[in-house]
N, CA and C atoms of all chains as a GROMACS GRO file, in nm:
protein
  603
    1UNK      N    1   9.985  11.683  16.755
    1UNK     CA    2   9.852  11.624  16.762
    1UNK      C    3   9.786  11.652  16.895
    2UNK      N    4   9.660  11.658  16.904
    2UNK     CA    5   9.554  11.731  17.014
    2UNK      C    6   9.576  11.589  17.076
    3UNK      N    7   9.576  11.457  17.079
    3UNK     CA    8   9.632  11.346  17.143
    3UNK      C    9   9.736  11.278  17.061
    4UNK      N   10   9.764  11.168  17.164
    4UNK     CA   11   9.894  11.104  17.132
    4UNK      C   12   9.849  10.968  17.049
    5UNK      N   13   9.963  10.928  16.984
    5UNK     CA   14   9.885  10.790  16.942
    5UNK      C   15   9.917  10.665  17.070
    6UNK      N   16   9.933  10.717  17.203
    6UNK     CA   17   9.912  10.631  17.262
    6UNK      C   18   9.806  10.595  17.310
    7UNK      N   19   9.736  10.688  17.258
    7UNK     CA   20   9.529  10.645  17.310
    7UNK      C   21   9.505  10.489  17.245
    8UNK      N   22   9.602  10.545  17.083
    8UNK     CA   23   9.540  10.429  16.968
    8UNK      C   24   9.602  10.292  17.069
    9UNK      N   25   9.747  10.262  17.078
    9UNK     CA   26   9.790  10.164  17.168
    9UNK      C   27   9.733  10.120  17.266
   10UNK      N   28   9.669  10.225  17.362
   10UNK     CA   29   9.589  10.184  17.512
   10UNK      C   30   9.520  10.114  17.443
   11UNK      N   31   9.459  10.154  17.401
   11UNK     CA   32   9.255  10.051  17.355
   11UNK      C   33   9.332   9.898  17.263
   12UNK      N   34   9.440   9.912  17.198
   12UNK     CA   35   9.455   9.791  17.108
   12UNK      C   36   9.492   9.694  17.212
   13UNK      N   37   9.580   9.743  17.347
   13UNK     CA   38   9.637   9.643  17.444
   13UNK      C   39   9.552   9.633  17.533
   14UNK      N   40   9.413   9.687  17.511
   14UNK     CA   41   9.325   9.643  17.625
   14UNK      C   42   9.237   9.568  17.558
   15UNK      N   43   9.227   9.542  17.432
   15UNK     CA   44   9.154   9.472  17.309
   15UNK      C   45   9.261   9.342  17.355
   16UNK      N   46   9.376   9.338  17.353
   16UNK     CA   47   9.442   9.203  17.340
   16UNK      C   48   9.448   9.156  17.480
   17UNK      N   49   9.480   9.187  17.550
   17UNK     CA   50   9.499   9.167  17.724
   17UNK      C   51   9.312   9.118  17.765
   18UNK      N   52   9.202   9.168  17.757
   18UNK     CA   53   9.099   9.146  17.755
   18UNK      C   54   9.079   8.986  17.704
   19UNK      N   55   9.133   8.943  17.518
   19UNK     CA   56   9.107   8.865  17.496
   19UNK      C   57   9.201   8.739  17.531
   20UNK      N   58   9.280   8.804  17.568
   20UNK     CA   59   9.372   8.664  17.715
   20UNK      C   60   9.328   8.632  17.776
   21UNK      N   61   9.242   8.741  17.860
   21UNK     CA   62   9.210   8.755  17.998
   21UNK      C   63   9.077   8.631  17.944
   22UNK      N   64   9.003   8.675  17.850
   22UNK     CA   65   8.913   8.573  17.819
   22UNK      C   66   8.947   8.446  17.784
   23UNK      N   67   9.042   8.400  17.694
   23UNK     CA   68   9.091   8.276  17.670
   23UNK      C   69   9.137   8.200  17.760
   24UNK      N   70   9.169   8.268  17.869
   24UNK     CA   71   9.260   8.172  17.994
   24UNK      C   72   9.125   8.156  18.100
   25UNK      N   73   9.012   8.261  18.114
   25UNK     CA   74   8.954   8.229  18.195
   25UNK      C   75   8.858   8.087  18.185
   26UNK      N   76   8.794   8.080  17.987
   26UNK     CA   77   8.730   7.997  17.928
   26UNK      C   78   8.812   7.838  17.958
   27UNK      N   79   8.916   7.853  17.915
   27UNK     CA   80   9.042   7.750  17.962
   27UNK      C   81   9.002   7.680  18.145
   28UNK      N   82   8.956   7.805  18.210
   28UNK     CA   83   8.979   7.712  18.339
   28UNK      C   84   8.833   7.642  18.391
   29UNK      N   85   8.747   7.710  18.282
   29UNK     CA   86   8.594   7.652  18.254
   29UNK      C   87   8.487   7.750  18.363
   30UNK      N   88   8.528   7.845  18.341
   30UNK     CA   89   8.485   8.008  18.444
   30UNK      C   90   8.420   8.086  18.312
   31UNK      N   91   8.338   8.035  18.256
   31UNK     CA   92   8.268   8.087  18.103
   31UNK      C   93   8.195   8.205  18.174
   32UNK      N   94   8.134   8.281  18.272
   32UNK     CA   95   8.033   8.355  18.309
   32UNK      C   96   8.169   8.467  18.428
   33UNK      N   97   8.279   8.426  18.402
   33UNK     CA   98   8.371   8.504  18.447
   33UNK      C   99   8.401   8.581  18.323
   34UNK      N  100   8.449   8.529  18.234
   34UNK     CA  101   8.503   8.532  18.120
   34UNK      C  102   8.414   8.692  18.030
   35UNK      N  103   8.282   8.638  18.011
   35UNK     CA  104   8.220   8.733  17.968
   35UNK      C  105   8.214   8.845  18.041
   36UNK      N  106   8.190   8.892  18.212
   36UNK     CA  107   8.221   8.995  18.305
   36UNK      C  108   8.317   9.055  18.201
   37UNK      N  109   8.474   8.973  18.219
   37UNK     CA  110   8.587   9.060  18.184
   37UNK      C  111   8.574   9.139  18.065
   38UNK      N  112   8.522   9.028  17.987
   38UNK     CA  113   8.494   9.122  17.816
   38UNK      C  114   8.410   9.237  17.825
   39UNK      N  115   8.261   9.211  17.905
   39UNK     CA  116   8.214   9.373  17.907
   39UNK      C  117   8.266   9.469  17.993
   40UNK      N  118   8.358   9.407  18.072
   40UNK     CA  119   8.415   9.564  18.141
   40UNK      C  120   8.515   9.629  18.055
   41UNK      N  121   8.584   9.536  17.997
   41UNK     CA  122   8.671   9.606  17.930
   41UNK      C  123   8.631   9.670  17.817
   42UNK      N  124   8.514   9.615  17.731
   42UNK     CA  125   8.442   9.687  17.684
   42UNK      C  126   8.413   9.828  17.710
   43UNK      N  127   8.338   9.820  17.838
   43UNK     CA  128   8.330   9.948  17.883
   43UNK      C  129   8.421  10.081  17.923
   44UNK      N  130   8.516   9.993  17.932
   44UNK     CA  131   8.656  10.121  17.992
   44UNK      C  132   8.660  10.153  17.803
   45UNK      N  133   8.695  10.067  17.708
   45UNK     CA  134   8.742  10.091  17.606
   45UNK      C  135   8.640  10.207  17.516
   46UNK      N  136   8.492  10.183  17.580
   46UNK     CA  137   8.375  10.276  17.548
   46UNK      C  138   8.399  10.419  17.588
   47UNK      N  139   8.469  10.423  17.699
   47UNK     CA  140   8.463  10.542  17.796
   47UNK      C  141   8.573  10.622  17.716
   48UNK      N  142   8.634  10.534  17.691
   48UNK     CA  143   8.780  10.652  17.572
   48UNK      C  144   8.704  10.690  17.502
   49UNK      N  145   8.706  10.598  17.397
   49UNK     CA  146   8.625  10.605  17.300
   49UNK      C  147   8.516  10.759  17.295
   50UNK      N  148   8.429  10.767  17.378
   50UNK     CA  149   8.352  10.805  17.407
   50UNK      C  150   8.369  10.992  17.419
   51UNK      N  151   8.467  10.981  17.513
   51UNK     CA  152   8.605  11.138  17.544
   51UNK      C  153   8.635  11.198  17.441
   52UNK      N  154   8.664  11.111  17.348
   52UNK     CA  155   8.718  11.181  17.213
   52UNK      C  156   8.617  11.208  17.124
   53UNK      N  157   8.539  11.138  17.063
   53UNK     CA  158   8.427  11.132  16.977
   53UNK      C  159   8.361  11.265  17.032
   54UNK      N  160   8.386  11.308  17.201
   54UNK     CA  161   8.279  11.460  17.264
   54UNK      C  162   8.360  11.522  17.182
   55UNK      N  163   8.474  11.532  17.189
   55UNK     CA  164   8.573  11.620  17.185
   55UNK      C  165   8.558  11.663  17.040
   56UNK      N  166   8.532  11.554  16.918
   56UNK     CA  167   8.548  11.589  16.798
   56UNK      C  168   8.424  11.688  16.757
   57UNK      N  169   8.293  11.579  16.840
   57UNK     CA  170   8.183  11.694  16.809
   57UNK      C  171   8.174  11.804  16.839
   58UNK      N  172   8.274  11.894  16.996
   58UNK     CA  173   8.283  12.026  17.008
   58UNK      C  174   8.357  12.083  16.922
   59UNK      N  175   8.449  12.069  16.893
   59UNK     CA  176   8.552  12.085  16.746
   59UNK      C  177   8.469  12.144  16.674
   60UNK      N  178   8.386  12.028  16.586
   60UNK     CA  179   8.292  12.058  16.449
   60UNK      C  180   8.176  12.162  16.451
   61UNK      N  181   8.146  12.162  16.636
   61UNK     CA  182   8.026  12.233  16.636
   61UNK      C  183   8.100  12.369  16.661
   62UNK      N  184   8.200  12.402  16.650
   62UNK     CA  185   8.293  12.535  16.722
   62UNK      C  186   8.346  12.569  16.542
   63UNK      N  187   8.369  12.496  16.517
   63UNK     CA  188   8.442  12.526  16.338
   63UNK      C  189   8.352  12.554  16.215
   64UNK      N  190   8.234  12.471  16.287
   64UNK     CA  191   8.127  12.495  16.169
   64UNK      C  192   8.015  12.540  16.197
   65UNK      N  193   8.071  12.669  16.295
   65UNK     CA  194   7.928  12.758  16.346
   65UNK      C  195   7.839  12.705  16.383
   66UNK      N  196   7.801  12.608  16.416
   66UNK     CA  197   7.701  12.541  16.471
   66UNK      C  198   7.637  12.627  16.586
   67UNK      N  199   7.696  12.671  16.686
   67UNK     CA  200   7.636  12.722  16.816
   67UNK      C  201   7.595  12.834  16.788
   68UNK      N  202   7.411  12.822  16.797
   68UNK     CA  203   7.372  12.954  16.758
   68UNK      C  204   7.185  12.877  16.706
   69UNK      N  205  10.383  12.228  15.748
   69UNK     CA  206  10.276  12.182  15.695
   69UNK      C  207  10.317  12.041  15.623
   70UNK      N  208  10.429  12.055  15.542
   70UNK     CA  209  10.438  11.921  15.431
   70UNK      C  210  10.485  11.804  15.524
   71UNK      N  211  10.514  11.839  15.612
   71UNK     CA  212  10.575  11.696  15.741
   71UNK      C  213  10.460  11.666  15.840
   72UNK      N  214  10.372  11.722  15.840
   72UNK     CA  215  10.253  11.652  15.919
   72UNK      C  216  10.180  11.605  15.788
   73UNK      N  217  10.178  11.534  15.689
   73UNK     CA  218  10.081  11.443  15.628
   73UNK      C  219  10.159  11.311  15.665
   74UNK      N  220  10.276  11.362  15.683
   74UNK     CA  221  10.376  11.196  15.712
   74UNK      C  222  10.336  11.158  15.846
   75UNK      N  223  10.274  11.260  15.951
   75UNK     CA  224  10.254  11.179  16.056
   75UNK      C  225  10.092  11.109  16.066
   76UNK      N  226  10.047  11.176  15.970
   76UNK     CA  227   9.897  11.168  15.957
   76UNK      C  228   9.870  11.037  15.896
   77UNK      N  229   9.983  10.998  15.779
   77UNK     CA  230  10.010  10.860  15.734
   77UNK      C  231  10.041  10.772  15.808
   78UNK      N  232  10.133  10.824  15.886
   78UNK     CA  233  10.199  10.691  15.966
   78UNK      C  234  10.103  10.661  16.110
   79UNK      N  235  10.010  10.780  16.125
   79UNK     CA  236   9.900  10.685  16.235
   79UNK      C  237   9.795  10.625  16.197
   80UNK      N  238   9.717  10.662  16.046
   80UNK     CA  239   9.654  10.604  16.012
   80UNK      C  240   9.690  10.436  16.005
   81UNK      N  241   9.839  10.402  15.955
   81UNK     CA  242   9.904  10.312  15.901
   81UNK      C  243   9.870  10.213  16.042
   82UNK      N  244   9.952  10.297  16.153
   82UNK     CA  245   9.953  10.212  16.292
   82UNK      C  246   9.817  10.170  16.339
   83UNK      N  247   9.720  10.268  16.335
   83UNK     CA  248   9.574  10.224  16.358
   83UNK      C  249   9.529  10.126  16.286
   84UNK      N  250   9.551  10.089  16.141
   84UNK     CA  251   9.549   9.981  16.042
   84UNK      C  252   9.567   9.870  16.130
   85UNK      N  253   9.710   9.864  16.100
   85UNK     CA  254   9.779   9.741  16.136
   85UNK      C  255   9.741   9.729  16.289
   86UNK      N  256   9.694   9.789  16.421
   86UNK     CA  257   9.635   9.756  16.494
   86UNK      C  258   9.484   9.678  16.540
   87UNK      N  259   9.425   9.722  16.452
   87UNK     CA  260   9.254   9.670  16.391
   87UNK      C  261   9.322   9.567  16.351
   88UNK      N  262   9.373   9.530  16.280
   88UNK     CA  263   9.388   9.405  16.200
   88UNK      C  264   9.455   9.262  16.301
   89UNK      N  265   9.569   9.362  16.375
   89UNK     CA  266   9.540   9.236  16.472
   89UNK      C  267   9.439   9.225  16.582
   90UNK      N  268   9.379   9.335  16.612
   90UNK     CA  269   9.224   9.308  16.756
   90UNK      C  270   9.173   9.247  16.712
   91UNK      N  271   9.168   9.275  16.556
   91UNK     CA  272   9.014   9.216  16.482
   91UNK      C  273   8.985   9.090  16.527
   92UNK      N  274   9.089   9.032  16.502
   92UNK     CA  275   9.105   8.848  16.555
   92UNK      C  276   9.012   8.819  16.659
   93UNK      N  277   9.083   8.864  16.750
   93UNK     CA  278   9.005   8.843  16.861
   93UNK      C  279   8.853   8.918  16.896
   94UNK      N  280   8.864   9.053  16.893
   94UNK     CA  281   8.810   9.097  16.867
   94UNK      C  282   8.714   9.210  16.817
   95UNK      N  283   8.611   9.246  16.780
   95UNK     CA  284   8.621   9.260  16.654
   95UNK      C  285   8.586   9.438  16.724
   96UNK      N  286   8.526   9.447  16.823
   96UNK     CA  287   8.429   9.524  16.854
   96UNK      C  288   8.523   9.667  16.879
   97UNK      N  289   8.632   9.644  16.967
   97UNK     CA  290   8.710   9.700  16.990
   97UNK      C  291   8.808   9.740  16.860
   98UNK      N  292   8.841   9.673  16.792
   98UNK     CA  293   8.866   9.674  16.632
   98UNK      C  294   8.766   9.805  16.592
   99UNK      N  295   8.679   9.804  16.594
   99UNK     CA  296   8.536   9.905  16.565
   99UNK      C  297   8.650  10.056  16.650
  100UNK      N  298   8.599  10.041  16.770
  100UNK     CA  299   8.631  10.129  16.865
  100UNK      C  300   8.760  10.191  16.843
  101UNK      N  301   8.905  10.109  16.825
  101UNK     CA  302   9.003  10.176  16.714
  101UNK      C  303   8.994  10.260  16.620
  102UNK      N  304   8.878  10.191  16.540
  102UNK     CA  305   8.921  10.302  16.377
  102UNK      C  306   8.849  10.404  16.437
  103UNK      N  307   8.708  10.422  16.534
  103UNK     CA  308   8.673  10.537  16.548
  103UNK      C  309   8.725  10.660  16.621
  104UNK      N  310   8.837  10.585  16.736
  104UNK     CA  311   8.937  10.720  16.766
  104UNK      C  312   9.025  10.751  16.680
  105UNK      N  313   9.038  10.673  16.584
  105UNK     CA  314   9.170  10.711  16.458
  105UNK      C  315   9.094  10.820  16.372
  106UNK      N  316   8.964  10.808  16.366
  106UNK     CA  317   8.905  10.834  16.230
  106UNK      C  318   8.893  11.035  16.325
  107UNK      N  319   8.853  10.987  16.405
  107UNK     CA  320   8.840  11.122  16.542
  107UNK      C  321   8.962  11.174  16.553
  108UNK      N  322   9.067  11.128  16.572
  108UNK     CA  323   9.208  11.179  16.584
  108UNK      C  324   9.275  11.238  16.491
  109UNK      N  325   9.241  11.197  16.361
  109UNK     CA  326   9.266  11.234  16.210
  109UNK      C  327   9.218  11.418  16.218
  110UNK      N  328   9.111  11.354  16.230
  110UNK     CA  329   8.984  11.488  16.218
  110UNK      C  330   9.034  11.582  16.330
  111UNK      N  331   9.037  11.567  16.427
  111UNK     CA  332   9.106  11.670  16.530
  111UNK      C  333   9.254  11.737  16.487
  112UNK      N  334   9.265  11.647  16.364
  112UNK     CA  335   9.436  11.712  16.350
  112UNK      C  336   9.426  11.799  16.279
  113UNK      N  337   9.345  11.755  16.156
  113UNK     CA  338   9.317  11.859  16.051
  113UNK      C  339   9.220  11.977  16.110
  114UNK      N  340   9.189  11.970  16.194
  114UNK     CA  341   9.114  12.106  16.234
  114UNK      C  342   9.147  12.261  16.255
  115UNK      N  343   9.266  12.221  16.309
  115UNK     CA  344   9.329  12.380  16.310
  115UNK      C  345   9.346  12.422  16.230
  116UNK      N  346   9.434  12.347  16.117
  116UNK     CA  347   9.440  12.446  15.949
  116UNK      C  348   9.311  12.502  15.893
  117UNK      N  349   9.225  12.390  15.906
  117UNK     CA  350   9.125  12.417  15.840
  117UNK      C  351   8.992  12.548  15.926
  118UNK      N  352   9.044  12.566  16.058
  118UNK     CA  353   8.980  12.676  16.114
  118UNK      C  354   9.023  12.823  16.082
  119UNK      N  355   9.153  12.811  16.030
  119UNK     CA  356   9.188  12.952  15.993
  119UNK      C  357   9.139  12.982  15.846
  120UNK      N  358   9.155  12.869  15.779
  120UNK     CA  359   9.138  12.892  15.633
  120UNK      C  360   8.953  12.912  15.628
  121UNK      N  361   8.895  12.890  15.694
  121UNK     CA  362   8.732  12.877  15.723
  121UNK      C  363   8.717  13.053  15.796
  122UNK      N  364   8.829  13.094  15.862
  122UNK     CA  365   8.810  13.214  15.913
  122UNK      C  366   8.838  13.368  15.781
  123UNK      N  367   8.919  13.257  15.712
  123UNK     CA  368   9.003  13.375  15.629
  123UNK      C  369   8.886  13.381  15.521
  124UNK      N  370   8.783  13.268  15.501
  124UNK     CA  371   8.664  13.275  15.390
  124UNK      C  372   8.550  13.357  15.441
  125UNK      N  373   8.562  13.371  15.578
  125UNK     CA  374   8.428  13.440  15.619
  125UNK      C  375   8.460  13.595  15.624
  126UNK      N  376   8.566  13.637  15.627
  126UNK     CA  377   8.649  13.729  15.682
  126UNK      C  378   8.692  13.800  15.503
  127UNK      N  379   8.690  13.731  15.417
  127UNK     CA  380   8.693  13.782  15.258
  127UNK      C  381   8.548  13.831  15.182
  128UNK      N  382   8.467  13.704  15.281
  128UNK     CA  383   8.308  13.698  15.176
  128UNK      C  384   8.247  13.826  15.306
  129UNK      N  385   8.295  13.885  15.417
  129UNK     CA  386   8.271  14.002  15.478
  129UNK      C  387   8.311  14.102  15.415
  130UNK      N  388   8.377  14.086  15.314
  130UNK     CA  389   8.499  14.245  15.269
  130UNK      C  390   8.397  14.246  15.125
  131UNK      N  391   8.376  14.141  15.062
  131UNK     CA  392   8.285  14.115  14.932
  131UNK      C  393   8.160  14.155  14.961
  132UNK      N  394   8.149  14.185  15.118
  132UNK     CA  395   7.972  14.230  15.097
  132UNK      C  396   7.877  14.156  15.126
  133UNK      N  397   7.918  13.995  15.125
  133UNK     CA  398   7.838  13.871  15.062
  133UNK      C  399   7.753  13.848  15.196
  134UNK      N  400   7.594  13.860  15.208
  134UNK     CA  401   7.563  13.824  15.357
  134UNK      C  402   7.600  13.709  15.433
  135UNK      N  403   7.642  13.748  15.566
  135UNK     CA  404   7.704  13.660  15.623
  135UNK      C  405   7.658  13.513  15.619
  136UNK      N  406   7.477  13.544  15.638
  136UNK     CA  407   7.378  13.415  15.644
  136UNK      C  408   7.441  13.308  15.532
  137UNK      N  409   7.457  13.362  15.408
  137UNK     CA  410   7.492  13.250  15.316
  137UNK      C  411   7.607  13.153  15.367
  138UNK      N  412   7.702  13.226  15.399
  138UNK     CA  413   7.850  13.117  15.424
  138UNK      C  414   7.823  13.050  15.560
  139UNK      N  415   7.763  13.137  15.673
  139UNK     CA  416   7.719  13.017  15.764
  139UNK      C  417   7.650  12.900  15.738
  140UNK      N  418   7.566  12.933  15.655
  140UNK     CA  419   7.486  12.807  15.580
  140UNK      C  420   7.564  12.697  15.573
  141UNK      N  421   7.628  12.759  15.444
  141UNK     CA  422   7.777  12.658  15.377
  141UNK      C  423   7.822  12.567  15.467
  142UNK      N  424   7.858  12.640  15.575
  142UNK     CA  425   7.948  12.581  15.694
  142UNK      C  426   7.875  12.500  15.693
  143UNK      N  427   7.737  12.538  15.751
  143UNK     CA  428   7.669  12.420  15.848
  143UNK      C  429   7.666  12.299  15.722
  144UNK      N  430   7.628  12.384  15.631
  144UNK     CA  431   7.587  12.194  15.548
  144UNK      C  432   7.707  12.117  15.488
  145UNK      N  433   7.840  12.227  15.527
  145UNK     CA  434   7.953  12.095  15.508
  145UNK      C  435   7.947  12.056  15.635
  146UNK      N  436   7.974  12.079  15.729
  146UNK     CA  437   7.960  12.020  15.864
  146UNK      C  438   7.884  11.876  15.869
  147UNK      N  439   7.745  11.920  15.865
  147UNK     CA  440   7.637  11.813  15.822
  147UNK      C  441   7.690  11.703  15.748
  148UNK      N  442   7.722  11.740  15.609
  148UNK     CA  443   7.806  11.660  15.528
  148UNK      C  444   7.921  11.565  15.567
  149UNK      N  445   8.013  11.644  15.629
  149UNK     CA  446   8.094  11.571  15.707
  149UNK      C  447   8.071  11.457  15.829
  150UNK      N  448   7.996  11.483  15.905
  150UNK     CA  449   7.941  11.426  16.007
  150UNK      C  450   7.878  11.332  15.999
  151UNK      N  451   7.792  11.332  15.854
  151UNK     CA  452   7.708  11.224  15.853
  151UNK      C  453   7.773  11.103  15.768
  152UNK      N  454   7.903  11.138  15.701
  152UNK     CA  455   7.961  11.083  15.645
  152UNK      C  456   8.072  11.006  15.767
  153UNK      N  457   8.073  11.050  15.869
  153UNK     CA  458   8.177  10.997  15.969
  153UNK      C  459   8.093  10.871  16.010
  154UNK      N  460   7.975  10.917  16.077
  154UNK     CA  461   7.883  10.816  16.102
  154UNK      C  462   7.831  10.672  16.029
  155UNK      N  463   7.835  10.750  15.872
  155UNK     CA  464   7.791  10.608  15.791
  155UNK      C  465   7.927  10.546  15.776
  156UNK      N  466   8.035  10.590  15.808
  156UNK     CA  467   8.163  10.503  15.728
  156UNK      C  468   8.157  10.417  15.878
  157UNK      N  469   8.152  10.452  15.985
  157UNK     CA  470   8.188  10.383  16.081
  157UNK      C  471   8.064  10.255  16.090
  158UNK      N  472   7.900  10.316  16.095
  158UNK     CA  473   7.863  10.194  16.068
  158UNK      C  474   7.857  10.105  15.983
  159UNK      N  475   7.919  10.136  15.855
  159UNK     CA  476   7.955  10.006  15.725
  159UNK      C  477   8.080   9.940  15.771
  160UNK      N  478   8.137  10.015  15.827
  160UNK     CA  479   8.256   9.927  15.882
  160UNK      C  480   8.216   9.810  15.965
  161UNK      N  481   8.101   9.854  16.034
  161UNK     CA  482   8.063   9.766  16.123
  161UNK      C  483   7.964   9.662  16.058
  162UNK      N  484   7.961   9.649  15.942
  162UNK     CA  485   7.872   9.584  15.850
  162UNK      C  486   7.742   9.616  15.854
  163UNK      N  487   7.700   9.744  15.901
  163UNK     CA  488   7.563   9.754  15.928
  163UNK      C  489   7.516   9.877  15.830
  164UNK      N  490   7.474   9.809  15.722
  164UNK     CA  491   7.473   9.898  15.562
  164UNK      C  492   7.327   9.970  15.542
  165UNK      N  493   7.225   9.942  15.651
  165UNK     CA  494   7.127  10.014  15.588
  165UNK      C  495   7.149  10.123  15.704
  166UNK      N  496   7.157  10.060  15.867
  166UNK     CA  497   7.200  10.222  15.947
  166UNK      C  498   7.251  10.280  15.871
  167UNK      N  499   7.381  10.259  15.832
  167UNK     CA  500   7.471  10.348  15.746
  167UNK      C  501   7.363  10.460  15.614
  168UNK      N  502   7.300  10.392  15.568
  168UNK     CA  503   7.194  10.444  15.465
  168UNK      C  504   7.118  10.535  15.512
  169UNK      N  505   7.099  10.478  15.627
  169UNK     CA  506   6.978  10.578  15.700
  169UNK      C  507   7.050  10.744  15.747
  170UNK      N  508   7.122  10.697  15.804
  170UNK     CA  509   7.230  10.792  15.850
  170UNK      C  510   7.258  10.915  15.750
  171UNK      N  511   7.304  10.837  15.628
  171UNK     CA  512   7.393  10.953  15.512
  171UNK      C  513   7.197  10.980  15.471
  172UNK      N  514   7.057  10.907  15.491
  172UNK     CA  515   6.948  10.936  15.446
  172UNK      C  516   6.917  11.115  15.498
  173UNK      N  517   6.917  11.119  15.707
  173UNK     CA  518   6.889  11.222  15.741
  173UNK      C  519   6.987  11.318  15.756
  174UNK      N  520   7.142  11.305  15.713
  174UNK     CA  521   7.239  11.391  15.685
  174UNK      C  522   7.147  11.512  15.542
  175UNK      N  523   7.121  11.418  15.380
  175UNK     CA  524   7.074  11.484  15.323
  175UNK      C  525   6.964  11.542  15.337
  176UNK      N  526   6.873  11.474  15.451
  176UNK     CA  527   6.707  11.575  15.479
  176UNK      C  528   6.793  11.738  15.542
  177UNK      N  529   6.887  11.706  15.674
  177UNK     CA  530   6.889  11.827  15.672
  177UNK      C  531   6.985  11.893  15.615
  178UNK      N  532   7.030  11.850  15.506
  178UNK     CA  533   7.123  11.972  15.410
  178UNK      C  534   7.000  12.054  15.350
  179UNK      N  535   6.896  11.956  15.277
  179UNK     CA  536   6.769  11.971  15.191
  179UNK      C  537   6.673  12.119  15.321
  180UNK      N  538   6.683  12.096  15.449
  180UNK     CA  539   6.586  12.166  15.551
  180UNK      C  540   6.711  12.318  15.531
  181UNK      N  541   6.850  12.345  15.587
  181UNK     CA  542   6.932  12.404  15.572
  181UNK      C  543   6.917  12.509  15.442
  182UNK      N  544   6.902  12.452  15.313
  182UNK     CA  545   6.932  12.537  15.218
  182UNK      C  546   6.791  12.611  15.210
  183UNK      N  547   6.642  12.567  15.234
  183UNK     CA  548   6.552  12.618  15.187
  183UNK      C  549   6.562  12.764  15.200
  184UNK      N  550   6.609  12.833  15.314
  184UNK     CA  551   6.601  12.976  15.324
  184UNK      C  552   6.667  13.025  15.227
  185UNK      N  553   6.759  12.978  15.149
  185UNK     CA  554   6.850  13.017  15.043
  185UNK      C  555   6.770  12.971  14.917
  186UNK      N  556   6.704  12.897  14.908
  186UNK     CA  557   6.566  12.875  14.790
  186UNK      C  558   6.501  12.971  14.769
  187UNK      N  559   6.462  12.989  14.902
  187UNK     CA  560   6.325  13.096  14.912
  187UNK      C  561   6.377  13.256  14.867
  188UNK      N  562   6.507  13.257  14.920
  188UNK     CA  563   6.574  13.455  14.865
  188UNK      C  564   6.576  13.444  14.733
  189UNK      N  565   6.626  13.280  14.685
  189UNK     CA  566   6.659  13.302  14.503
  189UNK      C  567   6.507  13.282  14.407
  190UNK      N  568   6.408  13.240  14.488
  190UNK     CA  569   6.290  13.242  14.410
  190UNK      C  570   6.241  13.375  14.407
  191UNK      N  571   6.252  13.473  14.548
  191UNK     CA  572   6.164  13.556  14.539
  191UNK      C  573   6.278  13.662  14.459
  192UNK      N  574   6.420  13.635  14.452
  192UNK     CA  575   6.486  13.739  14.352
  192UNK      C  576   6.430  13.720  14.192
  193UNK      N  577   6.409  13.552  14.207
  193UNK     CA  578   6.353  13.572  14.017
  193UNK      C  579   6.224  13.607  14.013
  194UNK      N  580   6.174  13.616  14.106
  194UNK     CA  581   6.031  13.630  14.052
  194UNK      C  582   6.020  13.810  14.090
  195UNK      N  583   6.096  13.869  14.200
  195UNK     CA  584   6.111  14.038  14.133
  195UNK      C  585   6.158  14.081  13.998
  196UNK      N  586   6.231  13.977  13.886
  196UNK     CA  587   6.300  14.050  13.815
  196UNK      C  588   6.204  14.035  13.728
  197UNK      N  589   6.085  13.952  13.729
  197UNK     CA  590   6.037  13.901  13.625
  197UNK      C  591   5.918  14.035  13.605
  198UNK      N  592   5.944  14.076  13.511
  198UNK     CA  593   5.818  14.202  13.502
  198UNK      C  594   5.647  14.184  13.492
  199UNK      N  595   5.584  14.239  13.583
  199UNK     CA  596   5.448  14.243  13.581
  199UNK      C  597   5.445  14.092  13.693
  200UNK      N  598   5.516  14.031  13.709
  200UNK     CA  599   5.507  13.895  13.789
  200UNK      C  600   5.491  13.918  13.902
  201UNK      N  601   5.448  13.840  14.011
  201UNK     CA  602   5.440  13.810  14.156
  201UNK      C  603   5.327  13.954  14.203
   0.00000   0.00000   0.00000
């Protein structure tokens, strides 16, 4: 495989670790902390996300003649 | 070949059962999962399918067949494909008319794509047609 399925793992343990990170912060009554954490991690999880999805569209645009 | 559908199964499977537990929490990232799975899938199958895409252009060259036609092809499975990646991911996301809209301008430009291939087969029937055009 062109990646590993540890991409799939990174993003699921930053999906769960994120929503700790949120539950414990809500817990200590830091609600405007809490949300920070969720959109950053959001954002790192965007930024993968993001790498690959280029990657598929150069693929498709390279396989299906597109460039031109 | 017959031992990579088993791995192709078994990440789809893991990406599953991963969504299903983010989802819980949450959902968004759940989203963001299936779309590197759905991307990762697609990157796998690509190589087979680049030779076998080479070996069709490379036959319909030996047949004569102008090249213009099968690039076409390409592009409007491409199109096809693409816009179908797009609407599955936003119905996933429950968002059913983007999704609509999406697979809407996938078919405008298959519909923009083929016209040049309209236009050779009209003006071939209308040469054959005697005393016509």
């Amino acid at each position: 495989m062109a990646y590993d399925v540890n991409t799939i793992f990174q993003i699921a343990g930053i999906g769960i670790v994120v929503a700790m990170i949120h539950t414990v912060l809500k817990q200590m009554g830091k609600e405007d902390w809490a949300h920070w954490v969720t959109l950053i991690g959001f954002v790192v999880v965007l930024y993968m996300v993001a790498t690959i999805i280029d990657d598929l569209f150069q693929k498709i645009k390279s396989v299906f003649l597109f460039q031109g | 070949m017959a031992i990579e559908i088993v791995q192709v199964v078994g990440f789809g499977l893991i990406a599953t059962f991963l969504i299903l537990v983010v989802n819980e929490q949450k959902p968004v990232i759940a989203l963001a999962i299936a779309l590197v799975a759905g991307a990762m899938i697609f990157l796998f199958i690509m190589a087979p399918l680049q030779s076998a895409l080479e070996l069709i252009a490379t036959l319909s060259g030996q047949a004569g067949i102008n090249n213009m036609y099968i690039q076409t092809l390409l592009k409007i499975i491409g199109i096809a494909y693409l816009s179908e990646f797009g609407a599955h991911i936003a119905r996933d996301a429950d968002q059913e008319s983007i999704a609509a809209k999406i697979e809407l301008a996938g078919k405008m430009m298959i519909i923009m794509m083929a016209i040049p291939i309209f236009q050779v087969l009209i003006e071939t029937v209308l040469a054959l047609i005697p005393g016509g055009a």
